[in-house]
C-alpha positions in Angstrom: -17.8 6.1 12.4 -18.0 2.1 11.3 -18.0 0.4 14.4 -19.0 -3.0 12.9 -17.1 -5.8 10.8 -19.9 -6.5 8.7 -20.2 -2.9 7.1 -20.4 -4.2 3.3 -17.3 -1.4 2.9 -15.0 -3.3 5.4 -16.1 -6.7 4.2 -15.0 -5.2 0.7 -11.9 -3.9 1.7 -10.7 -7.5 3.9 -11.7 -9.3 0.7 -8.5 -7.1 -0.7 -6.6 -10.1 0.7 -7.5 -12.5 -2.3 -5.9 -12.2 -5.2 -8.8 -12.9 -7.8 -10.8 -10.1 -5.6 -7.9 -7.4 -6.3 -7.7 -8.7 -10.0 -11.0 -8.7 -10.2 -12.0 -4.7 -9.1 -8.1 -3.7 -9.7 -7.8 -2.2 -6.3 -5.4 -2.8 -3.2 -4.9 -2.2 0.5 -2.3 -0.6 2.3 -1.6 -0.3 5.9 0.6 2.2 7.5 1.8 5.6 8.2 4.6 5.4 5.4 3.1 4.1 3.1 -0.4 5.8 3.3 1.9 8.8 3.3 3.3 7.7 -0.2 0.6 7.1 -1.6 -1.2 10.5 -1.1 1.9 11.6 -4.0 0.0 10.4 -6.1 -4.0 10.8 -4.7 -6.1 10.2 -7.7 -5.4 6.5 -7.2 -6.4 6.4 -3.8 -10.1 5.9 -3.1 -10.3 5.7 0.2 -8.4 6.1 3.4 -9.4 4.0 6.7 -8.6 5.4 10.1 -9.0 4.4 13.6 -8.5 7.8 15.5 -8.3 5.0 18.6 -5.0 3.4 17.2 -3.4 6.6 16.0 -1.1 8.2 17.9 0.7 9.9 15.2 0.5 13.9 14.2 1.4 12.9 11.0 -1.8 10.4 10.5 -4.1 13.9 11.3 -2.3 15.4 8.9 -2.5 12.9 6.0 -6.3 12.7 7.1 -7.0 16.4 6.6 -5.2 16.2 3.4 -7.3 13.4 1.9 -10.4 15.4 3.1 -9.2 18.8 1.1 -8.5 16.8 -2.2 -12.4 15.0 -1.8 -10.9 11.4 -1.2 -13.3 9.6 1.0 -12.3 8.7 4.7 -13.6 5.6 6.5 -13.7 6.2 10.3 -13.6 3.2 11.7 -13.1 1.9 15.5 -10.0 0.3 16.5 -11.7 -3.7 16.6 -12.8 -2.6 13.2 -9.1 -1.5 11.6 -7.6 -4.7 13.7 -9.7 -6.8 11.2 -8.7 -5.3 8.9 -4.6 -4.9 9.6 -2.4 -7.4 8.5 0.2 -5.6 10.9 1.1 -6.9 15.0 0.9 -3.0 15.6 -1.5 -1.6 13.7 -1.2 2.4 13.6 -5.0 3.2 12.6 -3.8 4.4 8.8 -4.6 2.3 5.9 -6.0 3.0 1.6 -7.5 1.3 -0.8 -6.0 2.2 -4.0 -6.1 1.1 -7.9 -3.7 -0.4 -9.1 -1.8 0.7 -11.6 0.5 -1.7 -14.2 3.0 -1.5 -16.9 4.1 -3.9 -19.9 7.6 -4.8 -18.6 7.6 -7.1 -22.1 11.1 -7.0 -23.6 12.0 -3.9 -25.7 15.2 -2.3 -27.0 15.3 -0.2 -23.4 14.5 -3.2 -21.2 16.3 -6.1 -23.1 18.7 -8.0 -20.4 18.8 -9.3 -17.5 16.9 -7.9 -14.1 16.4 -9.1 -10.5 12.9 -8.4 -9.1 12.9 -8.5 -5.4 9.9 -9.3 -3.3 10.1 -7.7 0.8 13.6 -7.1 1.0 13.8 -7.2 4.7 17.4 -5.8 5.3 18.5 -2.7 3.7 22.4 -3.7 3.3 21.0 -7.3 1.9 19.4 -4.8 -0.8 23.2 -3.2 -1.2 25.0 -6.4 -1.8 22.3 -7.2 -4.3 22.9 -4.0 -6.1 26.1 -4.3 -6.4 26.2 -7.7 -7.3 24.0 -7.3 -10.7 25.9 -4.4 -11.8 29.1 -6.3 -11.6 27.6 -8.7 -13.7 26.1 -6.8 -16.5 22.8 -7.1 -14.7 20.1 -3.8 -16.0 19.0 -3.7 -13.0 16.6 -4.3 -9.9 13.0 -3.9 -9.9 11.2 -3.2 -6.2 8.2 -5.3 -5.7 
């Protein structure tokens, strides 16, 4: 169990936060049940999972927990002051990976020639509706979620 901030891993994992660092070792953090849940579909880009048994009061963290453990990906027990240092989240829920990243060449080919909305946070599902519908009716390709 890390109970201290200034465990070199959690320094490394809050230095996530800064662009040139995540450019730099081509690895990302994400907090939350969800989302730590779909990223475990694809596990051999996860390397690690960080979890505050203190914050969780979710089943399903346990389970996503004993899941990482069977497939060998490393978990970081850490207490709850730790995670809140690290959670960019008012609620943190004690479940957060570091990951790699993992790009593609969106450059303009013969499939991907036109035009495209790229959406950052879409905060309200029916927003993301209107926005659907709107590019289609114009000839739009399509939407990418960012």
């Amino acid at each position: 169990m890390i109970t201290s901030s200034s465990n070199q891993q959690i320094k490394d994992i809050r230095r996530l936060k800064d662009r040139k660092y995540r450019e730099e070792t081509g690895l990302f953090f994400i907090e939350g049940i969800r989302l730590a849940y779909d990223a475990m579909r694809n596990p051999k880009r996860i390397k690690s999972l960080i979890f505050s048994q203190d914050l969780s009061s979710s089943k399903n963290s346990e389970e996503i927990v004993k899941n990482a453990r069977i497939l060998g990906i490393p978990v970081l027990e850490v207490g709850a002051d730790v995670f809140k240092s690290l959670s960019v989240k008012d609620g943190p829920q004690g479940l957060a990976a570091v990951a790699k990243q993992e790009w593609e060449d969106l450059s303009p080919t013969s499939e991907l020639a036109g035009n495209w909305t790229v959406l950052v946070e879409v905060a309200d599902p029916g927003n993301l509706g209107t926005i659907l519908r709107t590019s289609d009716a114009t000839g739009g390709m399509g939407v990418i979620l960012v």
